[in-house]
C-alpha positions as CSV (number, residue, x, y, z in Angstrom):
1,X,-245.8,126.3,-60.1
2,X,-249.3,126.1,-61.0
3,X,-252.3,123.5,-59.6
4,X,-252.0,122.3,-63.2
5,X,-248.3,122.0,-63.2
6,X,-248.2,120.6,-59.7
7,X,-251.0,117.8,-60.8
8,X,-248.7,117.0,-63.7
9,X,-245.6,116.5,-61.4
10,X,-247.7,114.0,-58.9
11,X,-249.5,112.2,-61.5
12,X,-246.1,111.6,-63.4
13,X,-244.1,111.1,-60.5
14,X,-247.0,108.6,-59.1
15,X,-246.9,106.8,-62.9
16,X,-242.8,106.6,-62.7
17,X,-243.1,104.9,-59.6
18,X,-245.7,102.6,-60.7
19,X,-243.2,101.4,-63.6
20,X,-240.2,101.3,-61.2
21,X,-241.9,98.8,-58.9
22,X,-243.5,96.7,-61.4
23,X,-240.4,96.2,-63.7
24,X,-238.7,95.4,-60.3
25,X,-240.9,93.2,-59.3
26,X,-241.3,91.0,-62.7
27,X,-244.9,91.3,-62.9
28,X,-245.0,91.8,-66.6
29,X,-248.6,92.4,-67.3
30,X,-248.5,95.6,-64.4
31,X,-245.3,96.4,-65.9
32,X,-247.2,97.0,-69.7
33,X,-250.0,98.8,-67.6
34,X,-247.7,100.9,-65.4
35,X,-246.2,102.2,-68.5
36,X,-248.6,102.5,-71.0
37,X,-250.3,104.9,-68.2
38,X,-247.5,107.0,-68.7
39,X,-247.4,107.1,-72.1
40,X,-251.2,108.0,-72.1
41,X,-249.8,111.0,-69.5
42,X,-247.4,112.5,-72.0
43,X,-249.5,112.3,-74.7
44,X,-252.7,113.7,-72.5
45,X,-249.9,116.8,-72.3
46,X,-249.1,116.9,-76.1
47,X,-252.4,116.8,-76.8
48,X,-254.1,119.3,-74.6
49,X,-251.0,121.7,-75.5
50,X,-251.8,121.4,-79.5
51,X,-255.6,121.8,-79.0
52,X,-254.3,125.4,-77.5
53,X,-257.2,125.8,-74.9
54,X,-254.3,126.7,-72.5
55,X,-252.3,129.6,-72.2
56,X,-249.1,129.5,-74.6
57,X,-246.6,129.9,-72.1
58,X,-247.9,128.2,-69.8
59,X,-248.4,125.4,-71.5
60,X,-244.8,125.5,-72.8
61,X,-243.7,125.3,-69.4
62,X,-245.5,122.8,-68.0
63,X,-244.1,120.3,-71.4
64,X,-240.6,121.2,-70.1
65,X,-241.1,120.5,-66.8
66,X,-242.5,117.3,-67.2
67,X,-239.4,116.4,-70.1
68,X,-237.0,117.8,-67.3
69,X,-238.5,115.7,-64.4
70,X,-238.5,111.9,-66.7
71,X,-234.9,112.6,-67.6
72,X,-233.6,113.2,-64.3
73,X,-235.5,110.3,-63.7
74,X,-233.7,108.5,-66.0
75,X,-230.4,109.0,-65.2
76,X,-230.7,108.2,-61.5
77,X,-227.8,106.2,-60.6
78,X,-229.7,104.2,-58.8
79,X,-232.2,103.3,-61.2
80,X,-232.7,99.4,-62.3
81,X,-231.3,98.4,-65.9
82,X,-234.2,96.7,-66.6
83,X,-236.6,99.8,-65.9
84,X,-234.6,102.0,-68.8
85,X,-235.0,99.2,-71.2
86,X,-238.6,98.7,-70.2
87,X,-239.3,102.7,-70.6
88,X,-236.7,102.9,-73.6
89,X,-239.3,100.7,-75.4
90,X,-242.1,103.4,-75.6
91,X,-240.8,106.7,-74.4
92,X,-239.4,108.0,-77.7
93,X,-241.7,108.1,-79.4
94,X,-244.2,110.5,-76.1
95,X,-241.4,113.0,-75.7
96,X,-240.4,113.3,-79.6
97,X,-243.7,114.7,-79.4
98,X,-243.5,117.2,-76.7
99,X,-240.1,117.7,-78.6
100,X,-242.4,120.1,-80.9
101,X,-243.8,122.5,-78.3
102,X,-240.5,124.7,-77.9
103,X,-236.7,125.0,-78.7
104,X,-235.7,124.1,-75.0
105,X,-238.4,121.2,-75.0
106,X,-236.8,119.8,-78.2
107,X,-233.6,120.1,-76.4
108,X,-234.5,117.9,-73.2
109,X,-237.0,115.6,-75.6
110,X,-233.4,115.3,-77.4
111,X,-231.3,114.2,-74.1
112,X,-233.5,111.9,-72.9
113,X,-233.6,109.7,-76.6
114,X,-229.8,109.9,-76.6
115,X,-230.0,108.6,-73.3
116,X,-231.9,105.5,-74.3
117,X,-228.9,105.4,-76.6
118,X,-225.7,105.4,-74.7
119,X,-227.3,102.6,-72.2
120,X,-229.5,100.2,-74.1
121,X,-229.2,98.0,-76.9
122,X,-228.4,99.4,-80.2
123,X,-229.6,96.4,-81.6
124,X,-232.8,97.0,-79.9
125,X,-232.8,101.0,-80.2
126,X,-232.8,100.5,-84.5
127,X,-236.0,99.0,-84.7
128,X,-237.9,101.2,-81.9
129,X,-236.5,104.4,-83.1
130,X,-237.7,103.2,-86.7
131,X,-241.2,102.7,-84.6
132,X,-241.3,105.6,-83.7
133,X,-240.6,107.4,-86.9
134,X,-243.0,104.8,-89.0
135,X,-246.4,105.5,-86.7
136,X,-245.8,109.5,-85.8
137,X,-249.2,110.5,-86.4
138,X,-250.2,113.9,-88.9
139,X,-250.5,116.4,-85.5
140,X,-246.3,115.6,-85.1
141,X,-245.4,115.2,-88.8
142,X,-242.5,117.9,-88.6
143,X,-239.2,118.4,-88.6
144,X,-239.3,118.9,-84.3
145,X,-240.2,115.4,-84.0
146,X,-238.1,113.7,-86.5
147,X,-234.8,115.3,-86.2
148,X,-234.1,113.9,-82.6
149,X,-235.2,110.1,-83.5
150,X,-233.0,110.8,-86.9
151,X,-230.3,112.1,-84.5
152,X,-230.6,109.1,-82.4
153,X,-230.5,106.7,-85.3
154,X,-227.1,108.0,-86.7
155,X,-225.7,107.1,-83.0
156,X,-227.0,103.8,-82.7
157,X,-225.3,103.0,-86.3
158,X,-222.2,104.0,-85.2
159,X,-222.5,101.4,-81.9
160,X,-223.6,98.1,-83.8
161,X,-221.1,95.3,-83.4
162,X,-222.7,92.2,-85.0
163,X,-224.2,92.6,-88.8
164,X,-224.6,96.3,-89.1
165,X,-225.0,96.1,-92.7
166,X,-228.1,94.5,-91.8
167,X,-229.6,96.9,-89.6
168,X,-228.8,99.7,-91.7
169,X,-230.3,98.3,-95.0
170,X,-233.5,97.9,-92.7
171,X,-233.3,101.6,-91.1
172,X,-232.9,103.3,-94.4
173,X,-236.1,102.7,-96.3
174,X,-238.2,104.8,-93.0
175,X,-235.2,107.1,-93.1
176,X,-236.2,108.1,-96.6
177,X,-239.9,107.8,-95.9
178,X,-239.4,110.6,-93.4
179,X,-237.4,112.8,-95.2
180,X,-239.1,112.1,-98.5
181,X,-242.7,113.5,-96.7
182,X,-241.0,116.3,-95.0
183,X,-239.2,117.8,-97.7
184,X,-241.6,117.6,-100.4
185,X,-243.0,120.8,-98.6
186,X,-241.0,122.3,-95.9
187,X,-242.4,125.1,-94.1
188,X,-239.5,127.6,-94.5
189,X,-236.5,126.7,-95.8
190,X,-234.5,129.3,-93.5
191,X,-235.9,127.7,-90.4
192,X,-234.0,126.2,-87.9
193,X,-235.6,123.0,-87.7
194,X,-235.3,122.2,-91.5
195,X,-232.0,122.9,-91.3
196,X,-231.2,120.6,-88.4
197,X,-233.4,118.0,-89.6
198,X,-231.1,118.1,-92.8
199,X,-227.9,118.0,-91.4
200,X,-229.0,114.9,-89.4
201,X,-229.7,113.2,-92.8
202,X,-225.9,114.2,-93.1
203,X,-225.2,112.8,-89.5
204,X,-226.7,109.7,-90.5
205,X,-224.4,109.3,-93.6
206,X,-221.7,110.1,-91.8
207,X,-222.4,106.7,-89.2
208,X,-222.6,105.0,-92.0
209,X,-219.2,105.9,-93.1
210,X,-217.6,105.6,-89.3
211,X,-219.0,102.1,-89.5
212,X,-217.1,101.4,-92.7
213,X,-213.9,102.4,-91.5
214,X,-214.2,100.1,-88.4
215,X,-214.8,97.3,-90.6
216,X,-211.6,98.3,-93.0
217,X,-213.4,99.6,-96.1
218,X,-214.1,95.9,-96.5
219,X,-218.2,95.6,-96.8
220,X,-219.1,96.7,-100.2
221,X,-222.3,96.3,-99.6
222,X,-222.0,98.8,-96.7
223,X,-220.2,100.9,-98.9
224,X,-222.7,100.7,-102.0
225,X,-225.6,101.4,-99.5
226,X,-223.8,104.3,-98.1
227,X,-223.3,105.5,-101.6
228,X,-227.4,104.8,-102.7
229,X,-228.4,106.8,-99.4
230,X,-226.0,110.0,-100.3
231,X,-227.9,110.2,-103.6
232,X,-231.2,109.4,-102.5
233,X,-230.9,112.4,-100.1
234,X,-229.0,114.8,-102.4
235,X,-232.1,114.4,-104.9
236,X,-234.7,115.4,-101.7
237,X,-232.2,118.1,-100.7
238,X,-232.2,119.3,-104.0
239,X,-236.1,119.6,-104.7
240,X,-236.4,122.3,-101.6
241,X,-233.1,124.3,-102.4
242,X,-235.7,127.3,-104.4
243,X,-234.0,129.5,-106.7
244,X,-230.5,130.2,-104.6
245,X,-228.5,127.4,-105.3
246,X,-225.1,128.8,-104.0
247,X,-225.6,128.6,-100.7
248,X,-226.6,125.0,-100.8
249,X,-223.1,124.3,-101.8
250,X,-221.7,123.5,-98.8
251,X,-224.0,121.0,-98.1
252,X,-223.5,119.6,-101.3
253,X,-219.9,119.6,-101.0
254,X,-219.9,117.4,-97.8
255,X,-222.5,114.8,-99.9
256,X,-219.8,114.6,-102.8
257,X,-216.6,113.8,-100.3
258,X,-219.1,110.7,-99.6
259,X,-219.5,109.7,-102.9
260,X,-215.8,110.0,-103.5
261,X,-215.1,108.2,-100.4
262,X,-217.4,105.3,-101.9
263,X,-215.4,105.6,-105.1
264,X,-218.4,106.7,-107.1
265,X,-217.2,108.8,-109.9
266,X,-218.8,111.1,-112.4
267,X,-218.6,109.1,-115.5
268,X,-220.1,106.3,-113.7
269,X,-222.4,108.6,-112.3
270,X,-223.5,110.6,-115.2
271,X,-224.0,107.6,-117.5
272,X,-225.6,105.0,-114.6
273,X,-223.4,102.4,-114.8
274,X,-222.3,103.3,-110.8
275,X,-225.6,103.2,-110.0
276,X,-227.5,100.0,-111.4
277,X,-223.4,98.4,-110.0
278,X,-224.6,99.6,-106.3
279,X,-228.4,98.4,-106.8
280,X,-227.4,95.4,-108.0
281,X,-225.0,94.4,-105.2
282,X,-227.0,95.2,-102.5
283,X,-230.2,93.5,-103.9
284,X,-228.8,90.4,-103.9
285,X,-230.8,87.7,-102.0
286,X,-234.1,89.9,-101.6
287,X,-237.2,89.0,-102.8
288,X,-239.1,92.4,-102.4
289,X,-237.6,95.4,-104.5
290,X,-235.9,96.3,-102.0
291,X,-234.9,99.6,-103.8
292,X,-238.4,100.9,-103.9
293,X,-237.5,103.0,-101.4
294,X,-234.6,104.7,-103.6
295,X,-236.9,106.4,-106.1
296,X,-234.2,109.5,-107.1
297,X,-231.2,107.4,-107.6
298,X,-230.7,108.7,-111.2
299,X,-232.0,111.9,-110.4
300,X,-229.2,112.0,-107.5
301,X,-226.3,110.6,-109.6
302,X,-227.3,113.7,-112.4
303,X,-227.6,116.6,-109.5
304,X,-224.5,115.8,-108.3
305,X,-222.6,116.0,-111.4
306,X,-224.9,119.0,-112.0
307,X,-223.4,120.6,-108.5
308,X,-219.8,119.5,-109.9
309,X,-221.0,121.8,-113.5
310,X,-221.5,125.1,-111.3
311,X,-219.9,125.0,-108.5
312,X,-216.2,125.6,-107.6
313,X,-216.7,124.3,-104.2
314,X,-218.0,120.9,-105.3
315,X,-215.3,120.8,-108.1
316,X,-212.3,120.4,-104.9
317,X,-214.1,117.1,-103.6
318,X,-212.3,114.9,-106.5
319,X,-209.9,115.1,-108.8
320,X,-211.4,113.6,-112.1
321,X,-211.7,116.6,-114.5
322,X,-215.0,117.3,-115.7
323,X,-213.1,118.4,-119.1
324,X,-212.3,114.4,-119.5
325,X,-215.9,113.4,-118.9
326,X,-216.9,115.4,-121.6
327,X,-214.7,114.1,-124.2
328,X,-215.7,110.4,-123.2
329,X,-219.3,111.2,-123.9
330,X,-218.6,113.1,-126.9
331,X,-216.1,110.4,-128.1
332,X,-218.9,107.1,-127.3
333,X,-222.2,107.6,-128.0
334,X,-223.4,105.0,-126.2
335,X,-222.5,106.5,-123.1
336,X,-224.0,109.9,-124.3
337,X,-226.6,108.3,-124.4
338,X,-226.8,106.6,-121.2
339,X,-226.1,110.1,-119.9
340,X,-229.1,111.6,-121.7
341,X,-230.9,109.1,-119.8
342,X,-229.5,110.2,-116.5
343,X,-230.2,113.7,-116.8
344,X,-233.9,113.1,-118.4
345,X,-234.7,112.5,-114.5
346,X,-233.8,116.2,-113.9
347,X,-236.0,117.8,-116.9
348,X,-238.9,115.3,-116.2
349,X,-239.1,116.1,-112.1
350,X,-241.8,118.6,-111.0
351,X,-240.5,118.9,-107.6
352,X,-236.4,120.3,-108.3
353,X,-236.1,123.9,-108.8
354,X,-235.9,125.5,-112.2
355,X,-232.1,126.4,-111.4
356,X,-231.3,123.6,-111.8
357,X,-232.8,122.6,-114.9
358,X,-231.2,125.2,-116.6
359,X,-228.2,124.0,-115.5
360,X,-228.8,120.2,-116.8
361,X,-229.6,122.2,-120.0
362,X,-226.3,123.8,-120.0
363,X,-224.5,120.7,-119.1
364,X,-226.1,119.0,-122.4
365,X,-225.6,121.4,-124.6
366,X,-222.2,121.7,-123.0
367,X,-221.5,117.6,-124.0
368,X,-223.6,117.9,-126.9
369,X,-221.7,121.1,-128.6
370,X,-218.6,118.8,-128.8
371,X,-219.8,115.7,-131.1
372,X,-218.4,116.0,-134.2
373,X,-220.6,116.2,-136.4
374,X,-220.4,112.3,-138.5
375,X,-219.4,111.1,-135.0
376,X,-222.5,108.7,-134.7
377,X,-221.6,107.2,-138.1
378,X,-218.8,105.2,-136.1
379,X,-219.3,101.8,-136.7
380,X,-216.2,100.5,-134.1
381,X,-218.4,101.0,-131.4
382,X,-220.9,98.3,-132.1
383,X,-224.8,100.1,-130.8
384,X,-228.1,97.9,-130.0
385,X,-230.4,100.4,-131.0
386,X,-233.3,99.4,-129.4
387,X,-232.3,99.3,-126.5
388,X,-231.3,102.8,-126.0
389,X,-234.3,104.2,-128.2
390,X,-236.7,104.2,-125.0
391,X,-234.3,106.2,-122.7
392,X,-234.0,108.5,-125.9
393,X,-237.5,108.8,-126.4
394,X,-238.4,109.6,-122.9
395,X,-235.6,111.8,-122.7
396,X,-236.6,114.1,-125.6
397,X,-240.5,113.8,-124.1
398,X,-238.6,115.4,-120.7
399,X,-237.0,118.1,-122.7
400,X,-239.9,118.9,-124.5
401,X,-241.7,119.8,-121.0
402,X,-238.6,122.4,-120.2
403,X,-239.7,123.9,-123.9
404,X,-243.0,124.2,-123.2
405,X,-243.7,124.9,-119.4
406,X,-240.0,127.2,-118.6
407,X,-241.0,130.7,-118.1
408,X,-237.6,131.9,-119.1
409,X,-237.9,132.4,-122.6
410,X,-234.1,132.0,-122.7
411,X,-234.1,128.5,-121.2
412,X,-236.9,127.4,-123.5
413,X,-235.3,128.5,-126.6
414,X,-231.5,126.7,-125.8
415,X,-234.0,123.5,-124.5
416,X,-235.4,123.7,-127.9
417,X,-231.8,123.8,-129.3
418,X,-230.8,120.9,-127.0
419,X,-234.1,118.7,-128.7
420,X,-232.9,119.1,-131.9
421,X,-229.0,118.4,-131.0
422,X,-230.8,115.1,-129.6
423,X,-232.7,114.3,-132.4
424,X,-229.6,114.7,-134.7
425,X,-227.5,112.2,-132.5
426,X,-229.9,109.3,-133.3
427,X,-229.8,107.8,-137.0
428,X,-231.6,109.2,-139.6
429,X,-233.7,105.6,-140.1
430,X,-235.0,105.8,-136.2
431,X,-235.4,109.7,-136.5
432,X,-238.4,109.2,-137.9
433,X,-240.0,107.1,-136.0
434,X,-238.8,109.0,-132.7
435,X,-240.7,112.1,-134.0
436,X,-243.9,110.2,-135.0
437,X,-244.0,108.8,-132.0
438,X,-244.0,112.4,-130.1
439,X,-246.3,113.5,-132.4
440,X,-248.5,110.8,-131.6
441,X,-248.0,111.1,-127.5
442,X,-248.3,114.6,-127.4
443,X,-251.7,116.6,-126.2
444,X,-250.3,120.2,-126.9
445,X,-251.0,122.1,-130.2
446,X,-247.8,124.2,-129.7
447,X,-245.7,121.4,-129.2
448,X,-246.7,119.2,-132.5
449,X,-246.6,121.7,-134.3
450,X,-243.2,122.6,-133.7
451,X,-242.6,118.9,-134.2
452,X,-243.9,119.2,-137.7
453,X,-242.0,121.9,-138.3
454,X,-238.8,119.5,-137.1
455,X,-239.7,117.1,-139.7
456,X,-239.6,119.7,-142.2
457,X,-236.4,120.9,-141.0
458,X,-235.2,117.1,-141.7
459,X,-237.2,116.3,-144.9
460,X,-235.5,119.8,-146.1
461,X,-232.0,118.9,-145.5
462,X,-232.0,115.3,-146.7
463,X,-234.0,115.8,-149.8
464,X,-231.3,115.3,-152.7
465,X,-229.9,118.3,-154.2
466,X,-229.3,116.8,-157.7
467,X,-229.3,117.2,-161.1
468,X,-231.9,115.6,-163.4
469,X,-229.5,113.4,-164.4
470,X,-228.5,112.2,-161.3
471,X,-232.4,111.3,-160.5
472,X,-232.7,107.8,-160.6
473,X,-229.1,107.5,-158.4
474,X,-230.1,108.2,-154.8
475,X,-231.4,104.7,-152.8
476,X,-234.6,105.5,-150.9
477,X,-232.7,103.6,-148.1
478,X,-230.6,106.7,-147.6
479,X,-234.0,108.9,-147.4
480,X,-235.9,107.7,-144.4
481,X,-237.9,110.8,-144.0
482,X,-239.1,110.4,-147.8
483,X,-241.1,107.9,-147.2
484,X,-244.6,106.8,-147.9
485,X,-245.0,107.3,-144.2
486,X,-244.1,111.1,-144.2
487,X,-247.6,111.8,-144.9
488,X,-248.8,110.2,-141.5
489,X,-247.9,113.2,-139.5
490,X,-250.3,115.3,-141.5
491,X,-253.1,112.6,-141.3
492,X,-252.4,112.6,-137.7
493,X,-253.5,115.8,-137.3
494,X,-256.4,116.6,-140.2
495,X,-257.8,113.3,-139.6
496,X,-257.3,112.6,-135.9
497,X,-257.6,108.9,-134.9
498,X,-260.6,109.8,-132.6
499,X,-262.8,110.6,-136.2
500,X,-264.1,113.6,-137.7
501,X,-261.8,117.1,-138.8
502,X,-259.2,118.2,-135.7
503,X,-260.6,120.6,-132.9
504,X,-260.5,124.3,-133.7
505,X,-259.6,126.9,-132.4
506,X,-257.7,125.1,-129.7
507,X,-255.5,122.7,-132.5
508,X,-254.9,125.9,-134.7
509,X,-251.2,125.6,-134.6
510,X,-250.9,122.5,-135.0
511,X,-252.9,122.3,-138.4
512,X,-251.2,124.8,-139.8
513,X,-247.8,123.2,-139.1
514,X,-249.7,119.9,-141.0
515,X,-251.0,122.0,-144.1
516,X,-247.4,123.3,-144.0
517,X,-245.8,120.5,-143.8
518,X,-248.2,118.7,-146.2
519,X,-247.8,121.9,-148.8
520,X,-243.8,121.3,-148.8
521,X,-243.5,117.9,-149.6
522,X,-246.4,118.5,-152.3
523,X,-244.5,121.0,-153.7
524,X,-240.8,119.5,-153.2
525,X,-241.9,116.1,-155.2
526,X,-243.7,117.8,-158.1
527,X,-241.0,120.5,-159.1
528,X,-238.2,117.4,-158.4
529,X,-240.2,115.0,-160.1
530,X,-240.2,112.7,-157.8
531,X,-242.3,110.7,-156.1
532,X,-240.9,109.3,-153.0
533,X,-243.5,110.2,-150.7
534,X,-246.3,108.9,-153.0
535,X,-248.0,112.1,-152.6
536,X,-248.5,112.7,-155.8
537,X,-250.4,109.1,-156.6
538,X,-254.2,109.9,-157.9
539,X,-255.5,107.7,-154.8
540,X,-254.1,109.4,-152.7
541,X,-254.5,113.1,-154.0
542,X,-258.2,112.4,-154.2
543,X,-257.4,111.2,-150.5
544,X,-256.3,114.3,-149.3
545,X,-258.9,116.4,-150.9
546,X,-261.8,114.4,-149.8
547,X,-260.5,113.4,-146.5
548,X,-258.7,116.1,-145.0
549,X,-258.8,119.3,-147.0
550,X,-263.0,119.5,-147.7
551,X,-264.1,118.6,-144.3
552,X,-261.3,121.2,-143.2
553,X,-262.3,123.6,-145.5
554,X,-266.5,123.6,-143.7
555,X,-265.1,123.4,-140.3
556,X,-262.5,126.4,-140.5
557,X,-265.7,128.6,-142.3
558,X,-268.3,127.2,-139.5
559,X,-265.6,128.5,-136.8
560,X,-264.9,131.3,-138.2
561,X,-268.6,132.3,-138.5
562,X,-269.9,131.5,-135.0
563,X,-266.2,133.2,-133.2
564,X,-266.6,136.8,-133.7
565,X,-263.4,136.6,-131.6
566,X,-260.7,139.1,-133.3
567,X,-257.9,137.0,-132.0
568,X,-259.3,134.3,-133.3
569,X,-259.7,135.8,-136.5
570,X,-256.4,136.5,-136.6
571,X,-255.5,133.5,-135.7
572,X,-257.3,131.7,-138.6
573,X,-256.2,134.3,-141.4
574,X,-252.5,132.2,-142.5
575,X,-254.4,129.0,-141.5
576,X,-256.9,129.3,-144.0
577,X,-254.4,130.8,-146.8
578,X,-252.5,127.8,-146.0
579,X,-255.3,125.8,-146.3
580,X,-256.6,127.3,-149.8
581,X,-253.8,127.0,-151.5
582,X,-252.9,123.1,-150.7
583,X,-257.2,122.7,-152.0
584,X,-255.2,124.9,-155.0
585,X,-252.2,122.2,-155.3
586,X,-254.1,119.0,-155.1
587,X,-256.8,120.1,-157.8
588,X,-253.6,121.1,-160.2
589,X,-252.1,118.2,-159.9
590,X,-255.5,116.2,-160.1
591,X,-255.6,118.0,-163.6
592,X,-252.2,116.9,-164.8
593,X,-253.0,113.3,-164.1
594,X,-256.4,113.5,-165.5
């Protein structure tokens, strides 16, 4: 042993006797001295060991020999009651730390919590392990510290007698804290640490359960909390599982017999209802929001119907049929809905894998390919529209980043699919306004342009395909898109509400979807003499030329002039075609009214 070693052992040894004979003795104020002079010890070793001024080994040796000498220490037959629950009080937290120098370190840091476990309070150990967990400071923020307090905490669950439902509810919230920081960027998935620090999250659910089963299945608030925590973790789980999904599937499949076990289901899960059931029972009676701390709730409920989708594994854990999930979606379109709403928290996260996104897409499409086509034109199942439309809207806003950031080409062309199968669920008179409003909340040239383009799709296929003498027959109620409003999307863009012509180059594509657009319903109205849009009003064509098309007309030369660019040449060859021949349109039509 070395002089430093052996001056460890004495001043340690010197610092436990100091507790034992102050704790015995009932002098309280020596007692908080005694021992707070050996917490300063341990943490003068975890410190001087992470400033690495000392030898590696050494200083790994001289951690375990000082975790070694406090827990047989501690389990002294001989030693006072009172001095363990003294010790118990601050000692976690001082060797969780040293728990980070080595494996066997972890391994002794790990006996001696558990020991504070088997002999003291449990009611006691919940809130000092949740201490210890809550003021860890940045040097010991990893997955060595944690897992043995989290390991701890799972034990202590399972030996509550009086109002663990209680306890728990107030362990959970640092229980997520501490996974939610660690997980958002683990140092190496592989490693054994992150592992075990996962499957102590599981542990954890799994005290939970025990604890339900003592009581008889008969707290369902236990049972809902139990249910909350499984999907809070499956969502954190989820964001570090990278691109190899499969072998995360026996993980997943122990999360799902939980839910099963809390009689969670995946209709109820997919669609919400499960969920906001669970929040709502176990908020009852608190003033704070309490749920804060459960920020991937949907996100968990989708993932786990998502793991259900693709894996075989996860399919064993219940017996409901995914097959009859998807004909009750298909069949009610409000719970489509809901369920678009569910899985808008998978396309919208920046932290899961894009695995799983493109499974979420394949689910949709999967529920979506199986709506008859008049389906949403059943009026038994009475629909408040509003109150859906926000969930819609953010929905298709979530899908529209999976079209535009993917870099599978393949999962951005069946997201693109899934927008419009989206789009075409909602009734033709919101459509509209679901569109303009993306338009409108969109900053990307690409993606309003292939909104436009979605409008003209629309406008295309409900324009009436009639005979002249059949004209005067079709109610403008039935042709929301030809409206007096159509021609908003195009203003939108050549006459942005910020003033002055749109930007160029960068806005290219989405003023030539606008000229497009504009150019088709120009068209469409004069050769069907019609006038539904009001395009072809004098006002309004003197609008256009005066207030979109001229000041378009200098910019797009001015550009062109000063960028000797050849892309951007290129790029403004079709735009200014485009552009001339709606200058071409308007003035004909200015003629023919003249």
């Amino acid at each position: 042993m070395s002089a430093a070693e052996n001056l460890n052992s004495l001043r340690l040894q010197q610092a436990l006797a100091s507790c034992s004979q102050s704790i015995t003795n009932g002098d309280f104020k020596q007692s908080q001295e005694s021992i707070s002079e050996l917490v300063h010890l341990l943490d003068s070793v975890s410190d001087f060991i992470s400033s690495g001024t000392e030898d590696e080994e050494e200083s790994e040796k001289s951690a375990f020999e000082v975790l070694s000498e406090i827990y047989c220490y501690l389990i002294s037959p001989s030693l006072d009651q009172a001095i363990t629950d003294a010790l118990a009080f601050e000692l976690p937290k001082a060797v969780a730390k040293l728990a980070c120098v080595s494996t066997r370190c972890f391994e002794n840091a790990e006996r001696i919590i558990y020991h504070f476990v088997e002999i003291c309070s449990p009611r006691d150990m919940v809130s000092i392990l949740c201490e210890a967990m809550t003021s860890s400071t940045d040097n010991f923020n990893n997955s060595f510290y944690f897992t043995p307090l989290l390991g701890a905490l799972a034990k202590v669950f399972e030996a509550l007698k009086r109002r663990p439902f209680e306890q728990v509810k107030a362990a959970l919230p640092v229980v997520l804290k501490v996974l939610d920081t660690i997980l958002k960027d683990p140092e190496e998935e592989e490693d054994t640490a992150f592992m075990d620090l996962l499957n102590k999250s599981i542990l954890i659910a799994s005290s939970i359960k025990a604890i339900c089963i003592k009581l008889d299945h008969k707290d369902e608030k236990l049972l809902a909390l139990l249910g909350l925590y499984v999907l809070q973790i499956t969502a954190l789980i989820s964001n570090s599982v990278g691109s190899e999904t499969s072998r995360w599937s026996p993980m997943m499949l122990q999360l799902s017999h939980f839910l099963h076990y809390c009689d969670f289901t995946y209709l109820g899960l997919i669609t919400g209802h499960e969920v906001s059931t669970a929040i709502d029972l176990i908020s009852q009676g608190d003033e704070d929001d309490y749920t804060s701390c459960f920020s991937y709730l949907q996100c968990g409920a989708a993932i786990t119907v998502l793991w259900r989708y693709v894996s075989d594994e996860v399919s064993d854990t219940s017996k409901e049929d995914l097959d009859e999930v998807k004909v009750k979606l298909c069949t009610s379109q409000t719970k489509r809905w809901e369920a678009i709403g569910i899985l808008k928290h998978v396309f919208a996260s920046y932290n899961l894998p894009w695995t799983l996104k493109r499974h979420a897409i394949d689910f949709l499409f999967y529920i979506m390919e199986g709506i008859e086509i008049d389906s949403h034109k059943d009026h038994d199942e009475p629909l408040d529209y509003p109150v859906y439309m926000p969930s819609l809207y953010a929905a298709l806003q979530a899908i529209q980043m999976v079209i535009v950031y993917a870099s599978d080409p393949l999962i951005r062309k069946k997201a693109f699919e899934i927008f419009k199968m989206v789009v075409a669920d909602i009734p033709g008179s919101l459509r509209f306004d679901i569109l303009m409003a993306l338009i409108k909340n969109s900053e990307l040239s690409s993606m309003i342009a292939i909104l436009l383009g979605c409008v003209k799709e629309e406008m295309y296929n409900e324009y009436p395909k009639k005979d002249a003498k059949e004209e005067n027959k079709i109610p403008q109620s039935t042709l929301p898109f030809w409206t007096v409003t159509a021609l908003d999307c195009v203003e939108f863009v050549l006459k942005p509400p910020h003033g002055g012509p749109p930007f160029l180059p960068e806005f290219t594509d989405a003023v030539l979807a606008a000229l497009n657009l504009y150019r088709f319903i120009l068209i469409t109205e004069s050769s069907g003499k019609t006038n539904y849009t009001q395009v072809l009003l004098k006002n309004n064509l003197e609008k256009v030329y005066k207030e979109w098309l001229e000041p378009l007309r200098t910019l797009v030369s001015v550009v062109a002039k000063a960028d000797n660019d050849q892309l951007t040449t290129c790029a403004f060859n079709p735009l200014e075609f485009v552009l001339y021949r709606c200058i071409e349109l308007v003035e004909e039509n200015l003629k023919h009214i003249t």
